[in-house]
N, C-alpha and C positions, 0 to 999 in steps of 0.2 A: 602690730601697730609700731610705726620707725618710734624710735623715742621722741624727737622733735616735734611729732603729732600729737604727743598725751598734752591730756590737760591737767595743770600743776595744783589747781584751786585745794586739793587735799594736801598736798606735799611731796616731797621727793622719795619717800621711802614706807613701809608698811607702818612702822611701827609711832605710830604720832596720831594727833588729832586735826593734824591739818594747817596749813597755812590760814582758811575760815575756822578752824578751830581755835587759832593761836590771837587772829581779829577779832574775835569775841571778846576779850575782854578789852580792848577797842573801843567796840561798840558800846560794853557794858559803862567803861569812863565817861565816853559821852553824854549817856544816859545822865549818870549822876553830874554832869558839869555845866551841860548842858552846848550850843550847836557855838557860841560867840564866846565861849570861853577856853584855857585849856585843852577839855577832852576835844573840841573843832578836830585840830590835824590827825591824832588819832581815828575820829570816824573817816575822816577825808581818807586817810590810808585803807579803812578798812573798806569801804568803795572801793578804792583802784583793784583791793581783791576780788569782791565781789563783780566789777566791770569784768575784768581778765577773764572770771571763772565763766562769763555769761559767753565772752567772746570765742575761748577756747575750746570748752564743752558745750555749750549752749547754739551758737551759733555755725558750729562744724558739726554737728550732731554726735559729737565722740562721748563715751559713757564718763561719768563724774566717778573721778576716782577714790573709793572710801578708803577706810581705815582696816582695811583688812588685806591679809596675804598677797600679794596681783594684785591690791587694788580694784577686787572685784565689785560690782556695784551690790550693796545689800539695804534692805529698806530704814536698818536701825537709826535711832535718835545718836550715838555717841560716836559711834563710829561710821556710818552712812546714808544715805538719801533723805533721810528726816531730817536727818542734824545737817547737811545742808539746804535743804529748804529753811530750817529755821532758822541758818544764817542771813539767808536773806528777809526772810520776815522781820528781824533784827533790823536790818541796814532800812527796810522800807518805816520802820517808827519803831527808833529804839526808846523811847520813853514809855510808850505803852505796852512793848512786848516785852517781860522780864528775863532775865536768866534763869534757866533751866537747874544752872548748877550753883546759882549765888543766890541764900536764900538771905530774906530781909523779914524785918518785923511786920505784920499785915498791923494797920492804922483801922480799924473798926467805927465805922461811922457812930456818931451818938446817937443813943437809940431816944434820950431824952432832950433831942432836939423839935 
């Protein structure tokens, strides 16, 4: 594959979590700030990632490049094919899908309600 072909949505080199890895916590700002505030340009950038990745691997059918050696594709959450699908699950409602790797208090409904 010429280099000018790959798709970049992981990043330039093996050893990272990605250009959508790095938008994650983007996404995660937004979440907490909410779409009219703040975190807004943040998710708005983490889109143009997610556009790019749809255009450059998604729509030329080239392999999404993970987090491993060659940028081989592998199924994993942290370093491949999961953990970009779940970037985008993120960018489609990041309020209701949390971070994987940012844990929060769970709020426990009243049970004497």
């Amino acid at each position: 594959m010429a280099r000018g072909d790959e798709c970049t949505i992981a990043g330039p080199h093996p050893a990272r979590s990605g250009r959508a890895g790095r938008a994650g916590t983007d996404v995660q700002t937004s979440a907490f700030t909410g779409p009219g505030t703040p975190g807004g340009p943040k998710l708005r950038r983490a889109e143009e990632i997610g556009r790019e990745g749809i255009a450059t691997c998604a729509a030329q059918r080239l392999p999404w490049p993970c987090g491993t050696y060659g940028s081989v594709e592998v199924p994993g959450l942290l370093l491949g094919l999961a953990g970009i699908g779940y970037f985008y699950l993120r960018l489609a409602d990041p309020e209701s899908t949390p971070s994987v790797l940012i844990t929060l208090p769970y709020a426990r409904p009243n049970a004497d309600a």
